[in-house]
N, C-alpha and C positions, 0 to 999 in steps of 0.2 A: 477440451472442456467436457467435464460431463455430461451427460443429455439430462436435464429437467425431467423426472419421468410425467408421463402424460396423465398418469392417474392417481399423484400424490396431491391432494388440497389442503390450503392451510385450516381447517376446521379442525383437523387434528392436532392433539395437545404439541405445544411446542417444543414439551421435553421430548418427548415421540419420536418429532420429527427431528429433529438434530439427532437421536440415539439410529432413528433406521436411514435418514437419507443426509448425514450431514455435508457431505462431498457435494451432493446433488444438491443443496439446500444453497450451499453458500456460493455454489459455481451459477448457479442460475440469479441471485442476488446481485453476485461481482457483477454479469455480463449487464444487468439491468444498469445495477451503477457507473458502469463505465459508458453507456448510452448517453449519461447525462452530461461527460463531458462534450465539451467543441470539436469539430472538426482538426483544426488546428492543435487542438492540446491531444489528440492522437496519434498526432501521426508521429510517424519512428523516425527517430535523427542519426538511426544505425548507419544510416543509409551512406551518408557524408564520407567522401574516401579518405581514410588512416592519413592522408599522407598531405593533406588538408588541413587536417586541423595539428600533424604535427610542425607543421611550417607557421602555422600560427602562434603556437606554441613556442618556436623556436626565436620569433623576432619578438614575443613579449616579452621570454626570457634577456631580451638584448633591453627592454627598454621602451618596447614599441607598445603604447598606449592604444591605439587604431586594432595591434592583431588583435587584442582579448578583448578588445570589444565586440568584434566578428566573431570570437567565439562565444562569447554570452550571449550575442543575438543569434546565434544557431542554434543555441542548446536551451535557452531558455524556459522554453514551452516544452518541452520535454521535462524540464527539472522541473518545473511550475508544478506539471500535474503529478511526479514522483511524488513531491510533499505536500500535493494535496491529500494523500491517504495519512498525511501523520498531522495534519490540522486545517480544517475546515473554518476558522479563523482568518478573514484575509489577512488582517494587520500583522497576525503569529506567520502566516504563510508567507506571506513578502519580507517577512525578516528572516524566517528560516531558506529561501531563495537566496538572498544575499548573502549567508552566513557560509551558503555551501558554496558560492561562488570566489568569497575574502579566501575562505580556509582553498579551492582552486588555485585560484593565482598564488598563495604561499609556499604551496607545495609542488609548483607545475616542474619544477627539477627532476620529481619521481615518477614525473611522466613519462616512459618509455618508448609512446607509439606502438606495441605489441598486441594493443586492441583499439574499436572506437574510441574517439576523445570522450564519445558519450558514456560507454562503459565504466570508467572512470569516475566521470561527473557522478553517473548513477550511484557508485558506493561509497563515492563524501555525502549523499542525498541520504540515503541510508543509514550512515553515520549520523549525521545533522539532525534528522529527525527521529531516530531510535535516541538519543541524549536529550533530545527534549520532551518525548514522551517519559523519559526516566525522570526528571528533570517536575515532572507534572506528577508521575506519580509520587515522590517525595512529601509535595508540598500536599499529595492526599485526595489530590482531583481527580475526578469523574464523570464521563459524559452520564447523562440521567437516562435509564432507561427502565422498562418494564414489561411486561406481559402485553400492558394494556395499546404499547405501540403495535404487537401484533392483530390488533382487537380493527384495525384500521386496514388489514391488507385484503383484496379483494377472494372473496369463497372460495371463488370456482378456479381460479390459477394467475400465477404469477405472472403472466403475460401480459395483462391487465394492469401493474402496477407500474406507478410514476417512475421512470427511471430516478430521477432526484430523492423521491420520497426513497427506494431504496438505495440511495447512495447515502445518505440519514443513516435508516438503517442499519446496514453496515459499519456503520462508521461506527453509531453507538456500540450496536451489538459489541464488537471488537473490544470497546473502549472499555470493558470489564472487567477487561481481563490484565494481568501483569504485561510489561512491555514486551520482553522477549516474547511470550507466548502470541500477543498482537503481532511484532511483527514477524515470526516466522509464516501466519498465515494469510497476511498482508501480501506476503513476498508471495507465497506459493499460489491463494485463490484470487487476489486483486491484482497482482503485478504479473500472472500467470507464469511464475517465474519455476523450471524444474530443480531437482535437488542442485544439480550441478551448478547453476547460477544461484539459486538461494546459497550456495555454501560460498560462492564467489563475494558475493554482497554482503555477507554478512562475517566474512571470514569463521566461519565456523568448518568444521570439516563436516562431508557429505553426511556421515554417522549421524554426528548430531542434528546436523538436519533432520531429518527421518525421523531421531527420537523426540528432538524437542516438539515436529508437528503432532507425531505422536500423544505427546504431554499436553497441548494446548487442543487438542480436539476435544479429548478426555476431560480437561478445563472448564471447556465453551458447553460439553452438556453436562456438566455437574449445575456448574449455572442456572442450566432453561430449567433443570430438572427440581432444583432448587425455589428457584421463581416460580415454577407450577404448583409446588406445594403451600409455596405460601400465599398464592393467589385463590389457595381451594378452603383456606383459614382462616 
């Protein structure tokens, strides 16, 4: 994770600060936001041996209604908070939960056992909720945001701010921006995910990875840069 520098305050304009410390800006934001979640919706379901959940896997493939219930109650709270970054909606959240878990069980054939059962889970989660963020932008929707949310974050440092209120935050900020460009930096500064697994979850090759965070940085301070101006009119 980046280090928050000790001497950057939000008093400075917000295009500013996304153009000089954006790494730092949005690393120091995630770790706030991710504060807010539970104990529980943290912790890693990596953990689970391969060989676990492929024996579960193998007797639902037969029929067995009991295994993949043991596997949705392993993996849940993992996926739970996966799609908590793609809707803050519970009603939207709990269907997108279930949507990745229907689309699981239809395809558990193509499951291999070659990594966690969670690894897996994670890029139907991926999937699931990058198609409804698409899905939303279509229909023209947008989380509401502005300058004047910045107008609320404490002077003197971010250390001080609500974890939740910066999971808000966040959440709008992102919500700006076109899906792809959301979720590559979802994946990279929320899901602390590096090129190697961002290119895994997203099936993208490593390349694009890089260029598209590339492109969505460039994005996020056209934006602040934008918003500032018109805040100053």
């Amino acid at each position: 994770m980046v280090a928050y520098p000790q001497n950057m305050v939000f008093s400075i304009p917000p295009g500013k600060v996304l153009m000089l410390q954006l790494e730092g800006l949005l690393a120091e934001l995630a770790r706030l936001a991710t504060e807010s979640l539970s104990t529980s919706e943290r912790r890693e379901d990596a953990s689970v041996p391969v060989a676990m959940g492929i024996d579960d896997v193998r007797q639902s493939l037969k029929g067995d209604p009991e295994a993949y219930r043991r596997l949705i109650e392993r993996h849940q709270e993992h996926i739970g908070r996966v799609l908590w970054r793609f809707s803050r909606d519970r009603r939207v959240h709990e269907e997108l939960v279930q949507d990745v878990f229907v689309e699981a069980y239809l395809s558990l054939d193509r499951y291999h056992g070659k990594a966690p059962f969670v690894h897996w889970l994670s890029r139907i989660a991926t999937r699931v909720g990058y198609g409804y963020w698409k899905q939303v932008a279509r229909q023209k929707k947008r989380e509401h945001f502005s300058l004047k949310e910045w107008d609320r974050l404490p002077d003197d440092s971010a250390e001080k701010m609500d974890p939740s209120q910066a999971a808000e935050l966040v959440y709008k900020l992102l919500g700006q921006l076109p899906p792809r460009d959301r979720l590559v930096l979802t994946l990279r500064y929320l899901e602390k995910c590096d090129v190697a697994e961002t290119a895994q979850r997203t099936g993208w090759t490593k390349s694009m990875v890089k260029v598209q965070t590339w492109r969505a940085r460039k994005k996020l301070e056209k934006l602040f840069t934008e918003a500032e101006k018109e805040s100053i009119i």
